[in-house]
C-alpha positions in Angstrom: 90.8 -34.5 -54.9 92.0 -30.8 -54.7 91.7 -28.4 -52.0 90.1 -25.3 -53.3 91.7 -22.2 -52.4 90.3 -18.9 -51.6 89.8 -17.4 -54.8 88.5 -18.6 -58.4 92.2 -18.2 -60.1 94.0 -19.9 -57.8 91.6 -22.5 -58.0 91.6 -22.9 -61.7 95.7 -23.5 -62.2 95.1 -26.6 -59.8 92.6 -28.0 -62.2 93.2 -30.2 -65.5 93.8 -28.5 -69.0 90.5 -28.5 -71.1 93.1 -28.8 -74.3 90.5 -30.5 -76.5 87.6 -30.6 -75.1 84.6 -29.1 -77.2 81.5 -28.8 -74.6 80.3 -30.3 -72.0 76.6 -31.7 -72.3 74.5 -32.1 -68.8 71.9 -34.5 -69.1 69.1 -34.9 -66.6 67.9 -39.0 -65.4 65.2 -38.8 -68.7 68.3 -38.9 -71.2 67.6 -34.5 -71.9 70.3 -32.3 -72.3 69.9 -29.7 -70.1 72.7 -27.3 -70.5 75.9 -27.4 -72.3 79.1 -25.5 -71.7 80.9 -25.1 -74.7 84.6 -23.8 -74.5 84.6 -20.4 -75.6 85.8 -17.3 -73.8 83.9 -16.7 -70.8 82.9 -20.1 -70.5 86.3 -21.9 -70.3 86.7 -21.5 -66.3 83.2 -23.4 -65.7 84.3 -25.7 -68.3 87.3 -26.6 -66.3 85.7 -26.6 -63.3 82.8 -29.1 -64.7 85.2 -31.0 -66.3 87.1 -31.2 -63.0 83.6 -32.6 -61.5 83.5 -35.3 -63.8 86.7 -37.1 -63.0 86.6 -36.5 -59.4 83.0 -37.7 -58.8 81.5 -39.1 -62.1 78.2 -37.9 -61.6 77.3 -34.0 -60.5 75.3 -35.2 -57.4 74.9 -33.1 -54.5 78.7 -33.8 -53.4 80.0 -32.8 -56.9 77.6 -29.2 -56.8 79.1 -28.2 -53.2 82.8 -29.1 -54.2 82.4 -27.3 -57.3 80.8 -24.6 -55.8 83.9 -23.9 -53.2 86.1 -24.5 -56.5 84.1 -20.9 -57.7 84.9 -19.4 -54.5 84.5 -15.8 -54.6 81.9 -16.1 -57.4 79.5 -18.5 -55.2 78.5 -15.6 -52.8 77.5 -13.4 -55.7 75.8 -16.2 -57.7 73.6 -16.1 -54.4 73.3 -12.7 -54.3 72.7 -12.3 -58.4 70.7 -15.4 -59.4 70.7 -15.9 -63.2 74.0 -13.8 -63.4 76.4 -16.9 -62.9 73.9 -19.8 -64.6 76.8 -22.7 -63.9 76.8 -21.7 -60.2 73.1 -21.3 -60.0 73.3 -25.2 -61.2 75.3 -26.4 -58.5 73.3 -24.3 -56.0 70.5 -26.2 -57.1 71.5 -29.3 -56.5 73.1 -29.0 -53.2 69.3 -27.0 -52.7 67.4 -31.0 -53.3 67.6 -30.7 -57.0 68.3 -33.8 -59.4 71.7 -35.0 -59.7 73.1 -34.8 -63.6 75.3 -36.6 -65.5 78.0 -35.0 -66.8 79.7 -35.8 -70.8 82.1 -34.3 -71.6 82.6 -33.8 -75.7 86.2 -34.2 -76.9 86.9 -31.9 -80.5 
């Protein structure tokens, strides 16, 4: 498992390539996607991060959301301070906040 550093970019060069991968799909313990990430501009950095997630932990359970959530670093503070501006943080502040742990798939192109 990585040690994030202090800020997002840093952390993102310690995390695997998302060469390939299309979206990742979150589904909740009924079998509903919930949110996707799909790699696009913008998006690729949670992709990574969620990606990331996946094969250090398996499942985004509470453990997963507050690793991934010092993985944003600098962006965490202000996804607490702007809710709805940073909807992949606002996940994984949900889930360290008693919210349902989702499984995470990720979608190869």
């Amino acid at each position: 498992m990585i040690t994030p550093g202090t800020t997002f970019k840093d952390n993102l060069q310690l995390l695997p390539p998302i060469d390939g991968v299309e979206r990742i799909d979150l589904i909740d313990d009924s079998g509903a996607v919930v949110a996707s990430i799909e790699n696009q501009p913008g998006k690729q950095g949670s992709l990574a991060v969620y990606q990331y997630l996946k094969q250090a932990f398996g499942t985004l359970d509470a453990s997963a959301a507050d690793h991934g959530l010092a993985l944003f670093a600098e962006h965490t503070p202000d996804a607490r301070n702007r809710p709805g501006a940073h909807p992949n943080i606002d996940r994984l502040l949900a889930i360290v906040g008693g919210g349902g742990a989702l499984e995470i798939v990720v979608v190869v192109a």
